[in-house]
mmCIF file of the N, C-alpha and C atoms, coordinates in Angstrom:
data_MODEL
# 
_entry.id   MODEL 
# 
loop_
_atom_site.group_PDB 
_atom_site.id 
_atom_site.type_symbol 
_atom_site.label_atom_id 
_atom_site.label_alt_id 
_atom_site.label_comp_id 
_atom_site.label_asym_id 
_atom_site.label_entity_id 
_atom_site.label_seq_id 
_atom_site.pdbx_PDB_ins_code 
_atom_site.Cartn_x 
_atom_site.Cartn_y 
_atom_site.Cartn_z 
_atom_site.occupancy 
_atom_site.B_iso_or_equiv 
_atom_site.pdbx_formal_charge 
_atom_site.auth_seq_id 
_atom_site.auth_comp_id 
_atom_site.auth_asym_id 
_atom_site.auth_atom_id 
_atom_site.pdbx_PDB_model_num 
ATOM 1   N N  . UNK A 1 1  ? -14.697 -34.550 -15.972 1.00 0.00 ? 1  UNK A N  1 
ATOM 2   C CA . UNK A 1 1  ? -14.042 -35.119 -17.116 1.00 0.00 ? 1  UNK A CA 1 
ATOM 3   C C  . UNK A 1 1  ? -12.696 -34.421 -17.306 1.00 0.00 ? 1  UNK A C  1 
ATOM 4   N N  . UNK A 1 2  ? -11.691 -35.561 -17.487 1.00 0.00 ? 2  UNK A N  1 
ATOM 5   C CA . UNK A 1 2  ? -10.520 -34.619 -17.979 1.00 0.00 ? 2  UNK A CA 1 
ATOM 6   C C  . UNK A 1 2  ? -10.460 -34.286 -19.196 1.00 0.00 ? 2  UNK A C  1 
ATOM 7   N N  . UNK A 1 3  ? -9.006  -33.291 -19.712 1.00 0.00 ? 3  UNK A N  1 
ATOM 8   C CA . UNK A 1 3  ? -8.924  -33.197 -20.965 1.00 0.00 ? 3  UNK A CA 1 
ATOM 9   C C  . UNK A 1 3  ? -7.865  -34.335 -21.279 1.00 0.00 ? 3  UNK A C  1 
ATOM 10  N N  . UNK A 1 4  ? -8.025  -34.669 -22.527 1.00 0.00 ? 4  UNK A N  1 
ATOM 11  C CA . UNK A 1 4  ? -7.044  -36.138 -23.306 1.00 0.00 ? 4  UNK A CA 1 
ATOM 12  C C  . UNK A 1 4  ? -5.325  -34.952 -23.259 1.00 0.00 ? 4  UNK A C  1 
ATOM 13  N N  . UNK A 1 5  ? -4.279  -35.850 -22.698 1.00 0.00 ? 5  UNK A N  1 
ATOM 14  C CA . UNK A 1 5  ? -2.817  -35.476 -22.769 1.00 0.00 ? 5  UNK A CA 1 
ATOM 15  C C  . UNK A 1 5  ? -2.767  -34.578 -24.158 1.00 0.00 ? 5  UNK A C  1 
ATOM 16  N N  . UNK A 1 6  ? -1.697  -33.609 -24.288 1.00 0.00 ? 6  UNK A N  1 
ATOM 17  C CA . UNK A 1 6  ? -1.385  -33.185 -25.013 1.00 0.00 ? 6  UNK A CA 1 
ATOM 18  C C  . UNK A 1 6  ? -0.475  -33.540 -26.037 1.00 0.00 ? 6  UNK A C  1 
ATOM 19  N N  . UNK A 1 7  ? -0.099  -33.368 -26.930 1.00 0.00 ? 7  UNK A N  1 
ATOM 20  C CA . UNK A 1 7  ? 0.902   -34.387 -27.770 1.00 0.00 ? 7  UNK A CA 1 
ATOM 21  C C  . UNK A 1 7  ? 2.625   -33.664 -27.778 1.00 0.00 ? 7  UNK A C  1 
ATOM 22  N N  . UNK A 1 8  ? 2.598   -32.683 -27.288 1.00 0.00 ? 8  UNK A N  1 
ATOM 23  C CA . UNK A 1 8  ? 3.405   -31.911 -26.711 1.00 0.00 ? 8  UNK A CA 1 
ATOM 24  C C  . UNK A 1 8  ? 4.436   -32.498 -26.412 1.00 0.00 ? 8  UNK A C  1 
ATOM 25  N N  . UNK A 1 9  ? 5.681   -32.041 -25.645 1.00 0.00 ? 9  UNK A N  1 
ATOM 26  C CA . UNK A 1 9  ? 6.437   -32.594 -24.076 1.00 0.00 ? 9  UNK A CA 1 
ATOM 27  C C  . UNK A 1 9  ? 5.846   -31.455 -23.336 1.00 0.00 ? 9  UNK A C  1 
ATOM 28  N N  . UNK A 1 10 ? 5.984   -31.745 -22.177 1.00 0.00 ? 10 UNK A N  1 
ATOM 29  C CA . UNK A 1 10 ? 5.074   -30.890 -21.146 1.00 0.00 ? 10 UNK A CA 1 
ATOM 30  C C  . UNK A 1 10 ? 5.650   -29.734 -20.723 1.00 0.00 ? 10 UNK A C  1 
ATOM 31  N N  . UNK A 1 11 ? 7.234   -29.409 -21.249 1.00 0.00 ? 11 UNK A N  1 
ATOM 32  C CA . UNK A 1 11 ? 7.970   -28.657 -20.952 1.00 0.00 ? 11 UNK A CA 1 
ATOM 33  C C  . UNK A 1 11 ? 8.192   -27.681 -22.423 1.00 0.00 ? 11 UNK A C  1 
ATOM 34  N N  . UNK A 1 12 ? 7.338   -28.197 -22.989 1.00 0.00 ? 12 UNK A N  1 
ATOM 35  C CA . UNK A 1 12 ? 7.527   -27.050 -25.042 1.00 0.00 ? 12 UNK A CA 1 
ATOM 36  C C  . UNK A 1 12 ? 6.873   -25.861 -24.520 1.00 0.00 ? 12 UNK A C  1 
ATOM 37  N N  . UNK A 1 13 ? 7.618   -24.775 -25.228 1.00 0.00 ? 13 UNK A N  1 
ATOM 38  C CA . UNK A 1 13 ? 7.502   -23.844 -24.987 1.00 0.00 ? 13 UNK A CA 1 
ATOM 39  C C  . UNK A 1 13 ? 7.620   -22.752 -23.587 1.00 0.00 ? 13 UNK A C  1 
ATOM 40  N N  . UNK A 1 14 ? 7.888   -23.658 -22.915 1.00 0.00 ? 14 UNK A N  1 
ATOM 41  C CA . UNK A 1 14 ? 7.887   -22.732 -21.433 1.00 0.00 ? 14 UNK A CA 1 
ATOM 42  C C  . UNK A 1 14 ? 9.708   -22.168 -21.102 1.00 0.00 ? 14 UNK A C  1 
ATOM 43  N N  . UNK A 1 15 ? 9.651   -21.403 -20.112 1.00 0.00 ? 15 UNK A N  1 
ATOM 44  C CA . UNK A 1 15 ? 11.261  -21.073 -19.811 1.00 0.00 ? 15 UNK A CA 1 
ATOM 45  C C  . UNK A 1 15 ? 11.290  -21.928 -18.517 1.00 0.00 ? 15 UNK A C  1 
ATOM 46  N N  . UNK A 1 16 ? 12.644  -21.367 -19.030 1.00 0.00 ? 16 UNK A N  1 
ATOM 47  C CA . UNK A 1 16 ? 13.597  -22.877 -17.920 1.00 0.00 ? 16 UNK A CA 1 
ATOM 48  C C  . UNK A 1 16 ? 13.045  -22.304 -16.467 1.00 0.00 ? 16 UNK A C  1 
ATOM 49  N N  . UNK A 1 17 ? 13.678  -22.966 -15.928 1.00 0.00 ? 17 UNK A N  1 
ATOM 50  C CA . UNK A 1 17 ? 13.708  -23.086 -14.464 1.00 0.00 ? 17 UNK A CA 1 
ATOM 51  C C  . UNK A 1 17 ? 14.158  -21.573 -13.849 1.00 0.00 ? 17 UNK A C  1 
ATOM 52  N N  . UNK A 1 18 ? 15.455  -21.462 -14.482 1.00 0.00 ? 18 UNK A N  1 
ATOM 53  C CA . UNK A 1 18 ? 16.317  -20.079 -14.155 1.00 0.00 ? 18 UNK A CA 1 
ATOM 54  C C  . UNK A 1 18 ? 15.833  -19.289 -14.767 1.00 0.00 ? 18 UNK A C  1 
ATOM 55  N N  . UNK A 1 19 ? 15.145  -18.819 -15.870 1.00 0.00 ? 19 UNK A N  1 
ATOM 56  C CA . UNK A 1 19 ? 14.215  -17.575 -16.326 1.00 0.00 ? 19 UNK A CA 1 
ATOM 57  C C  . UNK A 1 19 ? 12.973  -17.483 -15.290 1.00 0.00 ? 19 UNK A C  1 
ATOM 58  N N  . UNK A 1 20 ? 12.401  -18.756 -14.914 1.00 0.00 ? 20 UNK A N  1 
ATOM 59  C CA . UNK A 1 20 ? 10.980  -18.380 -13.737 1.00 0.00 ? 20 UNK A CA 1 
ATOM 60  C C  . UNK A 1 20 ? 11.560  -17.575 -12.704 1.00 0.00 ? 20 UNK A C  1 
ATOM 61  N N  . UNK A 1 21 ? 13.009  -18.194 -12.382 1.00 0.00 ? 21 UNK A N  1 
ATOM 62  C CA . UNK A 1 21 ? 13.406  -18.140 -11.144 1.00 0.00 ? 21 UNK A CA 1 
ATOM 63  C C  . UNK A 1 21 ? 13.960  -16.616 -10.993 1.00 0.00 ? 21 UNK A C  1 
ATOM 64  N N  . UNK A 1 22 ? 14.246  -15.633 -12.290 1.00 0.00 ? 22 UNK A N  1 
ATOM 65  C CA . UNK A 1 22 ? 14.964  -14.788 -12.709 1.00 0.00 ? 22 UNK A CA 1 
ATOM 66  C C  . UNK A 1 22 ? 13.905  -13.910 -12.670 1.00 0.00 ? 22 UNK A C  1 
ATOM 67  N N  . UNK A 1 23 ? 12.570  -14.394 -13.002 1.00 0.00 ? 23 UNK A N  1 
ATOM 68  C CA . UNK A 1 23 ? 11.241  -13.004 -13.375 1.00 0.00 ? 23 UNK A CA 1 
ATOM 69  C C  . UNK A 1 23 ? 10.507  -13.216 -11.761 1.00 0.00 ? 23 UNK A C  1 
ATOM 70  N N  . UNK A 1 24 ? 10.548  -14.013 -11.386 1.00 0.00 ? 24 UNK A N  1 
ATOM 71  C CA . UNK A 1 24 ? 10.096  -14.024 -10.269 1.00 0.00 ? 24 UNK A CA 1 
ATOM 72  C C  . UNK A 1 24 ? 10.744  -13.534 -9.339  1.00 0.00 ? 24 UNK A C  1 
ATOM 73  N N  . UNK A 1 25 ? 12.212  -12.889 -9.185  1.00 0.00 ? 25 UNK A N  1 
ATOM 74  C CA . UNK A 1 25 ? 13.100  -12.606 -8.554  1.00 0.00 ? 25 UNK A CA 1 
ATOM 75  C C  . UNK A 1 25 ? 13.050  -10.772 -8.838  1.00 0.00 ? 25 UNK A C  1 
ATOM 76  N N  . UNK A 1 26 ? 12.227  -10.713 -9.674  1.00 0.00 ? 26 UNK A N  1 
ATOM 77  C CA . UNK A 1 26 ? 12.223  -9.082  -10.422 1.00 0.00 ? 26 UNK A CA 1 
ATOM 78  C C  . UNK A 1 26 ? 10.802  -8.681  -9.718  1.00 0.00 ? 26 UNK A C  1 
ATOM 79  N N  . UNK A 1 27 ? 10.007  -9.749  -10.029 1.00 0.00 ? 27 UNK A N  1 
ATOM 80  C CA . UNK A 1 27 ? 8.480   -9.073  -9.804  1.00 0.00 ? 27 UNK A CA 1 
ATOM 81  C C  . UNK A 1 27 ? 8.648   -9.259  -8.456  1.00 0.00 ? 27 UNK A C  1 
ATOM 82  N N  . UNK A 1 28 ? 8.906   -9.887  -7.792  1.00 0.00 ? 28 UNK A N  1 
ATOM 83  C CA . UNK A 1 28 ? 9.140   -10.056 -6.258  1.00 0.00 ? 28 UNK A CA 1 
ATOM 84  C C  . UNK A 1 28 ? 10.069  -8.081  -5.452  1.00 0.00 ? 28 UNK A C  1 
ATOM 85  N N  . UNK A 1 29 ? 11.039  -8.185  -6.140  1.00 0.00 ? 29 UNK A N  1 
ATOM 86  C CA . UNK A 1 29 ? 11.854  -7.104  -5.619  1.00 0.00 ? 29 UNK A CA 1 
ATOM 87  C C  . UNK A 1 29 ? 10.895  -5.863  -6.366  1.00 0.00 ? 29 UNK A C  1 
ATOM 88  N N  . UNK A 1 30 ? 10.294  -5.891  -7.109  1.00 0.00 ? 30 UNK A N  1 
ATOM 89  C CA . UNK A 1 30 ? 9.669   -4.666  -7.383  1.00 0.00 ? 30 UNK A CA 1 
ATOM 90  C C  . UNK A 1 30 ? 8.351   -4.447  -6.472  1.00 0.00 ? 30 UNK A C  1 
ATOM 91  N N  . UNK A 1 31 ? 7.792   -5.874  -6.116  1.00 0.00 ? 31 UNK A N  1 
ATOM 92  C CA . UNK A 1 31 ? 6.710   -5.333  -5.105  1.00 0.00 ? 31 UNK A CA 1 
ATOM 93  C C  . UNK A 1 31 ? 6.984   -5.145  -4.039  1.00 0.00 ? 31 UNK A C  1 
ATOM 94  N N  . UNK A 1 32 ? 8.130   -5.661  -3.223  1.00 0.00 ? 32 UNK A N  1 
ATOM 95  C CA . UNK A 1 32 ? 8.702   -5.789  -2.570  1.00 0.00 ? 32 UNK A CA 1 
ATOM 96  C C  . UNK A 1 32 ? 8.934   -4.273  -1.869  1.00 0.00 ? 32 UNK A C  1 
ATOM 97  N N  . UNK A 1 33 ? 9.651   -3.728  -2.805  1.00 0.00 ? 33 UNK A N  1 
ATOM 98  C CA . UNK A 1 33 ? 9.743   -2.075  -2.916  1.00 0.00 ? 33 UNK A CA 1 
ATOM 99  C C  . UNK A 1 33 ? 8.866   -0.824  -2.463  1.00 0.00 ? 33 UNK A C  1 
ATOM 100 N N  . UNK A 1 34 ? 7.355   -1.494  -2.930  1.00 0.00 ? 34 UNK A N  1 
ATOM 101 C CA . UNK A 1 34 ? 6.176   -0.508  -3.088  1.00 0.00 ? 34 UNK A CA 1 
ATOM 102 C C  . UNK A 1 34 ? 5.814   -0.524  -1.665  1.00 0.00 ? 34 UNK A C  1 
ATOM 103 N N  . UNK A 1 35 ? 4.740   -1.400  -0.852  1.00 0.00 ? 35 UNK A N  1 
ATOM 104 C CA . UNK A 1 35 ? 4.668   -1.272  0.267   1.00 0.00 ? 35 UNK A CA 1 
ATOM 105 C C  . UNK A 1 35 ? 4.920   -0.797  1.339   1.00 0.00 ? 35 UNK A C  1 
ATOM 106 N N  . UNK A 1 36 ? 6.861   -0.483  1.392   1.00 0.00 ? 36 UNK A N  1 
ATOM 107 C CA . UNK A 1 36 ? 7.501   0.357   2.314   1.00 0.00 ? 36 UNK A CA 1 
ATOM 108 C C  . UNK A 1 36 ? 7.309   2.157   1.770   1.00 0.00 ? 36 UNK A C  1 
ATOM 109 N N  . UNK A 1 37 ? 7.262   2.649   0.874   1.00 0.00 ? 37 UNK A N  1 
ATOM 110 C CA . UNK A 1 37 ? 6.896   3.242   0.405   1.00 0.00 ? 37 UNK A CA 1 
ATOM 111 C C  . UNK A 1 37 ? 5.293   3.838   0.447   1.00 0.00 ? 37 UNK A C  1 
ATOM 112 N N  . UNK A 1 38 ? 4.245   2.849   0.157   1.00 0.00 ? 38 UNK A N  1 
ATOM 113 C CA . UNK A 1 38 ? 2.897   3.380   0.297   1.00 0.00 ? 38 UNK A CA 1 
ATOM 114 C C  . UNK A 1 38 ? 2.857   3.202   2.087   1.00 0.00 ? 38 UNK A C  1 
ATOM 115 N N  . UNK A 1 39 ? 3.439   2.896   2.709   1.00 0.00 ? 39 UNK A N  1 
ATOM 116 C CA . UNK A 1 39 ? 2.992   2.485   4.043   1.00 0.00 ? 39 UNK A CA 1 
ATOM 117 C C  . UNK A 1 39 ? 3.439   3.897   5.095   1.00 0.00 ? 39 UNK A C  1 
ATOM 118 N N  . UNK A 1 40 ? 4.726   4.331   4.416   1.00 0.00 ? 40 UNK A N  1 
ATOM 119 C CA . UNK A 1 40 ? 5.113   5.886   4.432   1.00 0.00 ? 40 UNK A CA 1 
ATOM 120 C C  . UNK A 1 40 ? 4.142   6.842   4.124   1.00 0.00 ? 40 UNK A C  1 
ATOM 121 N N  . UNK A 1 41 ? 3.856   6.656   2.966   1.00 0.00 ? 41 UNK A N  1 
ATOM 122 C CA . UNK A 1 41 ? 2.783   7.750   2.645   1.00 0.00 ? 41 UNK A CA 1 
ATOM 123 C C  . UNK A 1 41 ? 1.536   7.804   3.648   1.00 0.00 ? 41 UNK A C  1 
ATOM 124 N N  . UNK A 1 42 ? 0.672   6.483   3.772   1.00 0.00 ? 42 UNK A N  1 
ATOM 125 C CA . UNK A 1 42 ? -0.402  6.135   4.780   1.00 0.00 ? 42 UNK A CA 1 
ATOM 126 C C  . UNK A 1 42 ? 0.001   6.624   6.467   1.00 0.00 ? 42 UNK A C  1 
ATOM 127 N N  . UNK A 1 43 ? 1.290   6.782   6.775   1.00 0.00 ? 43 UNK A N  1 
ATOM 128 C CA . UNK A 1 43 ? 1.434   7.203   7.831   1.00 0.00 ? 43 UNK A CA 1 
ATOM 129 C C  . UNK A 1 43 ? 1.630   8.675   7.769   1.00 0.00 ? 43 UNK A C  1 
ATOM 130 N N  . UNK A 1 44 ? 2.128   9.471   7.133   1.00 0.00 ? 44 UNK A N  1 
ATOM 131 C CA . UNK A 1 44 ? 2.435   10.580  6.935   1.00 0.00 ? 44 UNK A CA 1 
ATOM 132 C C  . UNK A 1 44 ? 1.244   11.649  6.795   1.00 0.00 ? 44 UNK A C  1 
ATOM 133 N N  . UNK A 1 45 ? -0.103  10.716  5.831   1.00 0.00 ? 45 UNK A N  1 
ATOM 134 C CA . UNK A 1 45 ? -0.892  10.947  5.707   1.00 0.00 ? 45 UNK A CA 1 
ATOM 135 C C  . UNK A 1 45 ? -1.892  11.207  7.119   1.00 0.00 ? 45 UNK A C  1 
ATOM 136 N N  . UNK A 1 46 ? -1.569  10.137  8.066   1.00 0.00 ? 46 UNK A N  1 
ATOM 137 C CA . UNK A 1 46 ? -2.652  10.305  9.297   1.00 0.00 ? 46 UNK A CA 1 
ATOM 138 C C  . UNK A 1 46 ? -2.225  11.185  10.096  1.00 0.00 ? 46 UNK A C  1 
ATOM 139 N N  . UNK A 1 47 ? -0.795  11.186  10.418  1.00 0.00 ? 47 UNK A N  1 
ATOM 140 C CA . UNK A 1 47 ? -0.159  12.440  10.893  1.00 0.00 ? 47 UNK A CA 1 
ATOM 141 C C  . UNK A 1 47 ? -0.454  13.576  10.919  1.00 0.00 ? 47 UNK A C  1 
ATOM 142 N N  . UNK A 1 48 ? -0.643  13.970  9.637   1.00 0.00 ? 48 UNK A N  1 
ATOM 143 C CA . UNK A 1 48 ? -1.105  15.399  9.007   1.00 0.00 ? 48 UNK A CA 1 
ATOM 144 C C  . UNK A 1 48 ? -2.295  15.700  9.248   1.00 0.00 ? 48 UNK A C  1 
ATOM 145 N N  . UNK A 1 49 ? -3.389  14.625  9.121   1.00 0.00 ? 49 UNK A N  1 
ATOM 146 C CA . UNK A 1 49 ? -4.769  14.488  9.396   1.00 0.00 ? 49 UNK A CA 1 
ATOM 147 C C  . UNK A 1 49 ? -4.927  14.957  10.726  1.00 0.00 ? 49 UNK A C  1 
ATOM 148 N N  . UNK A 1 50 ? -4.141  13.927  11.781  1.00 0.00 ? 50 UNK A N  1 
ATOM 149 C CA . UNK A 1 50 ? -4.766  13.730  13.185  1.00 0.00 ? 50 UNK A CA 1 
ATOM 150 C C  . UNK A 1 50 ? -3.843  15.150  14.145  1.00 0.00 ? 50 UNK A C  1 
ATOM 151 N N  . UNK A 1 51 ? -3.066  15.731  13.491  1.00 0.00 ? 51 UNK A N  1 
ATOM 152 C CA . UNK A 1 51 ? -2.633  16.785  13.809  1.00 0.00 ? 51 UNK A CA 1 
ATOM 153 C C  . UNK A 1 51 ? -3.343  18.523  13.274  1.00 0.00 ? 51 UNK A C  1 
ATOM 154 N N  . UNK A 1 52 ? -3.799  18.047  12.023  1.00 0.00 ? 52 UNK A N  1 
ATOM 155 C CA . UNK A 1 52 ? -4.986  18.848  11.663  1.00 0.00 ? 52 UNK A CA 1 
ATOM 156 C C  . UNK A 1 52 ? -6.024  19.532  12.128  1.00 0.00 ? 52 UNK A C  1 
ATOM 157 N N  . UNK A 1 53 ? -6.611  17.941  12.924  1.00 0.00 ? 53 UNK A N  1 
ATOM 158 C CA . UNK A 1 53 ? -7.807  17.935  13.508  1.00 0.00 ? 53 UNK A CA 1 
ATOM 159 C C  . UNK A 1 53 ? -7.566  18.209  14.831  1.00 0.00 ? 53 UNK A C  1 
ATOM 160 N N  . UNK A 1 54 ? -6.607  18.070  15.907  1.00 0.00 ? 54 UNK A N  1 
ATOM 161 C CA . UNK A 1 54 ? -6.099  18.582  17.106  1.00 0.00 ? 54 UNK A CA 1 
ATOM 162 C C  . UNK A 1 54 ? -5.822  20.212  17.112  1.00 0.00 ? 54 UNK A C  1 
ATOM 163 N N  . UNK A 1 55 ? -5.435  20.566  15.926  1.00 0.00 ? 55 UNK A N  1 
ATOM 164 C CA . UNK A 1 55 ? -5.139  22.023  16.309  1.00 0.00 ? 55 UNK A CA 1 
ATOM 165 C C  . UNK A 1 55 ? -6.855  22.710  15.632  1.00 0.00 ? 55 UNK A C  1 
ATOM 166 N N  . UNK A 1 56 ? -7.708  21.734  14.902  1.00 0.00 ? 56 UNK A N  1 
ATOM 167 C CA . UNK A 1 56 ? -8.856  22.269  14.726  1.00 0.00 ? 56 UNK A CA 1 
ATOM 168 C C  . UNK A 1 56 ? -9.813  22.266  16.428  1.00 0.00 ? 56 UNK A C  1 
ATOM 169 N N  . UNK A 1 57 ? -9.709  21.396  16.713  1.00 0.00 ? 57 UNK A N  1 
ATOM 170 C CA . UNK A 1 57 ? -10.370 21.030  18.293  1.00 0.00 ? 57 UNK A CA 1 
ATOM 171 C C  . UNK A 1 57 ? -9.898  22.084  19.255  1.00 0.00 ? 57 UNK A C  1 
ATOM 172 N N  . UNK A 1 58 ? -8.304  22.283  19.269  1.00 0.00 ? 58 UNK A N  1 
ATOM 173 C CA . UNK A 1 58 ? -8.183  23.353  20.162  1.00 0.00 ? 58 UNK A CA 1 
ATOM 174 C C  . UNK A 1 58 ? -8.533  24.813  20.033  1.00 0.00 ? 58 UNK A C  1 
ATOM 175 N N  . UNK A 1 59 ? -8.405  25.219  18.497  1.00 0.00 ? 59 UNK A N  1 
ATOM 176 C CA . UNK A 1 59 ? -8.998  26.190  17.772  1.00 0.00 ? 59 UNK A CA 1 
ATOM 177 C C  . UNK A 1 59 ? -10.691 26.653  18.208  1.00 0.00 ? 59 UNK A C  1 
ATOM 178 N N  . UNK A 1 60 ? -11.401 25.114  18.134  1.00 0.00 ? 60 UNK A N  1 
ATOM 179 C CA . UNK A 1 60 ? -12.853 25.765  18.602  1.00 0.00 ? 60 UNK A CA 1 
ATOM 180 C C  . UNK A 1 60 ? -13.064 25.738  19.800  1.00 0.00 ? 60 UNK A C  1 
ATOM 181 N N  . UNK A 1 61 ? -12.242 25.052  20.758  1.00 0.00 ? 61 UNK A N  1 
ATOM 182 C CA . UNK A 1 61 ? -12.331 25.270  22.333  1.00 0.00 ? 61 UNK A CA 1 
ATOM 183 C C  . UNK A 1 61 ? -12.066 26.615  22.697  1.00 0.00 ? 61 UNK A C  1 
ATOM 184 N N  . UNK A 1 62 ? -11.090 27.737  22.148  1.00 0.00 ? 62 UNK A N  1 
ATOM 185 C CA . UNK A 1 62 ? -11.028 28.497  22.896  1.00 0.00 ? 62 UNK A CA 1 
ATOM 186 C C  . UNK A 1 62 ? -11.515 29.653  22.384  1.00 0.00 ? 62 UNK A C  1 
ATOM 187 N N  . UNK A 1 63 ? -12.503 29.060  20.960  1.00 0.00 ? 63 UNK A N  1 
ATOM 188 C CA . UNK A 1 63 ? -13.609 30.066  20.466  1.00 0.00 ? 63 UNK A CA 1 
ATOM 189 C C  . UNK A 1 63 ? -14.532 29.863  20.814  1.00 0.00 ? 63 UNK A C  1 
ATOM 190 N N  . UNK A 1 64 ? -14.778 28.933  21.627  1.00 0.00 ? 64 UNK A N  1 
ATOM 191 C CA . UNK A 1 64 ? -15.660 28.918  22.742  1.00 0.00 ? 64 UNK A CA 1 
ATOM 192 C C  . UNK A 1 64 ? -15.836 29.207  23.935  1.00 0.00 ? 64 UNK A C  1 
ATOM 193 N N  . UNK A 1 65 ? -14.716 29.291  24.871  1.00 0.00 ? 65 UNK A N  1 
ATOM 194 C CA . UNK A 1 65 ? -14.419 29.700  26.070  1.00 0.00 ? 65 UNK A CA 1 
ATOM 195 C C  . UNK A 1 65 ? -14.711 31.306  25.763  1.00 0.00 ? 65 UNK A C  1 
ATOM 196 N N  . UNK A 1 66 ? -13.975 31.853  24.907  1.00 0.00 ? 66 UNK A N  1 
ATOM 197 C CA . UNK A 1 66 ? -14.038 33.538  24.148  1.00 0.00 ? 66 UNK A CA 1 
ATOM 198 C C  . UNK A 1 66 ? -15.546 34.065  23.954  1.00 0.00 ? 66 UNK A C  1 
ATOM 199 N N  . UNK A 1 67 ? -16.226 33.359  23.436  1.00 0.00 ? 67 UNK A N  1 
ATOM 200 C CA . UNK A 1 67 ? -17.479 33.470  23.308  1.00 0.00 ? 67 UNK A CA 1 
ATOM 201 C C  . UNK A 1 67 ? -19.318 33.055  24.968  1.00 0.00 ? 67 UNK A C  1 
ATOM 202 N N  . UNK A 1 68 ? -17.577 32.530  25.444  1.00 0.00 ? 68 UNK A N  1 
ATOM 203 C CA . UNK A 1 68 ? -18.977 32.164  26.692  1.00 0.00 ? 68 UNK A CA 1 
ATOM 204 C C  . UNK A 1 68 ? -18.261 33.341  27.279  1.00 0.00 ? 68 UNK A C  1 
ATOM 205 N N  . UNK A 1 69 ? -17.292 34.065  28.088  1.00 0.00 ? 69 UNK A N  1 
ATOM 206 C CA . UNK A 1 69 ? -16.746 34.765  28.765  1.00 0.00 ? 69 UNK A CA 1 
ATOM 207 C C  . UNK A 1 69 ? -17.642 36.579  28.261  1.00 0.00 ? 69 UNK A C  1 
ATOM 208 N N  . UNK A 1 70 ? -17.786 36.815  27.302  1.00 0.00 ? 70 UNK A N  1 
ATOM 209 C CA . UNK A 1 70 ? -17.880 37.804  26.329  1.00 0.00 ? 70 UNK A CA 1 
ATOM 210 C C  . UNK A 1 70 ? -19.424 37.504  26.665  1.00 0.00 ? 70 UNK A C  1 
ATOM 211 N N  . UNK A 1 71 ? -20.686 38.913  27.518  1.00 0.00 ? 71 UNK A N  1 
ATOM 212 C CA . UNK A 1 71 ? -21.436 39.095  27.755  1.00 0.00 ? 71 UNK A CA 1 
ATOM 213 C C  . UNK A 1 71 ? -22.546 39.326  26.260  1.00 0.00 ? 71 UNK A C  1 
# 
């Protein structure tokens, strides 16, 4: 079922064309923004991680080699 027309014009109350076109042009460039930014962080982040964990790996390899050599 639909709803019965409104008694309105279909255009009361809303902004023009150039205000949509104006906020949408804002919220666009502001998200726009974030992504390059968090996508930096997410890489910077694994970096640190996967370099972390490489100097942890080599760390217990040769506390292991130390420990098998050592009677």
């Amino acid at each position: 079922m639909t709803t019965p027309p409104s008694p309105d014009p279909p255009d009361a109350g809303r902004p023009s064309r150039k205000e949509l076109d104006r906020q949408l042009r804002e919220r666009y460039a502001n998200w726009h923004d974030q992504p390059r930014g968090l996508a930096c962080a997410v890489i910077a982040a694994f970096m640190i991680l996967t370099t972390v964990a490489f100097l942890f790996a080599v760390v217990a390899v040769v506390m292991a080699m130390r420990s098998a050599s050592q009677p």
